[in-house]
N, C-alpha and C positions, 0 to 999 in steps of 0.2 A: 591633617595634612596628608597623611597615606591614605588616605581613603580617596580624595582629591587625585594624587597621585595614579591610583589603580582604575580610575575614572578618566582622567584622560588620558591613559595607556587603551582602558577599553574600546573609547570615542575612535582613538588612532586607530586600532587593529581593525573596527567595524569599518572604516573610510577605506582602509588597503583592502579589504575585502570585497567591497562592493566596488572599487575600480578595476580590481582584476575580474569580479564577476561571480563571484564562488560565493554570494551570501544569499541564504534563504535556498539553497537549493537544497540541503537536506537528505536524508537517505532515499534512493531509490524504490519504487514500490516493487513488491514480489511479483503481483499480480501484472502483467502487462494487459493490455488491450486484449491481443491472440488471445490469450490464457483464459483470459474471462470468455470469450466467446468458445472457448475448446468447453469449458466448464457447462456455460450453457448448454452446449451441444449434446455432451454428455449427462448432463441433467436431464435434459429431453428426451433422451434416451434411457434413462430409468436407472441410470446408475445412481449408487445411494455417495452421502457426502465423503465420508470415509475413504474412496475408493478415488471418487474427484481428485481429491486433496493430496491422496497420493502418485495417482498420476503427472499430476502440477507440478508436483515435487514441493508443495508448501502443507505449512501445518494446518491440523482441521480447525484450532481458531481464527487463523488467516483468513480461511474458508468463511469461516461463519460469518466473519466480520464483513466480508465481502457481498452474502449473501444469505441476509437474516431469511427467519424461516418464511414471513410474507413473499418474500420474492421467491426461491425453492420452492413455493408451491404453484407461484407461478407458471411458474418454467414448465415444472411436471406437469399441469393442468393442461397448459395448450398440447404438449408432443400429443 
C-alpha cells in the first residue's frame, strides 16, 4: 500500500512538472556553443589542453570529454 502511495505521489509531481515546463531540462552544459569554438580556435592555435581548459574556466576532464583525442588532433592538423 505505501509503495502505491509514493507512486502515485510520483505520477503527481512528474504531471506538475511537465505542465509548468521544468522536466527533462536538467543541468546546464559548461561548455556553450562560443566555448567550444574559442577552444577550437585555440586548439588551432597550438595551445595544448591544459591551458584550453583553463582558459574556459572548466576542468581538463570536461575538456576531454568534449574533445576526445581523435578530434584534438584534428583540429591541431588543419591550423
Amino acid at each position: 500500500m505505501e509503495r502505491e502511495l509514493i507512486r502515485e505521489r510520483t505520477i503527481a509531481g512528474l504531471a506538475a512538472a511537465r505542465r509548468k515546463g521544468s522536466i527533462g531540462s536538467g543541468r546546464k552544459p559548461v561548455l556553450t556553443p562560443d566555448k567550444v569554438d574559442t577552444a577550437r580556435k585555440l586548439l588551432a592555435a597550438g595551445d595544448k589542453p591544459a591551458k584550453v581548459a583553463r582558459v574556459l574556466q572548466v576542468g581538463l576532464s570536461t575538456f576531454y570529454r568534449h574533445f576526445p583525442a581523435s578530434e584534438r588532433a584534428d583540429v591541431t592538423d588543419a591550423g
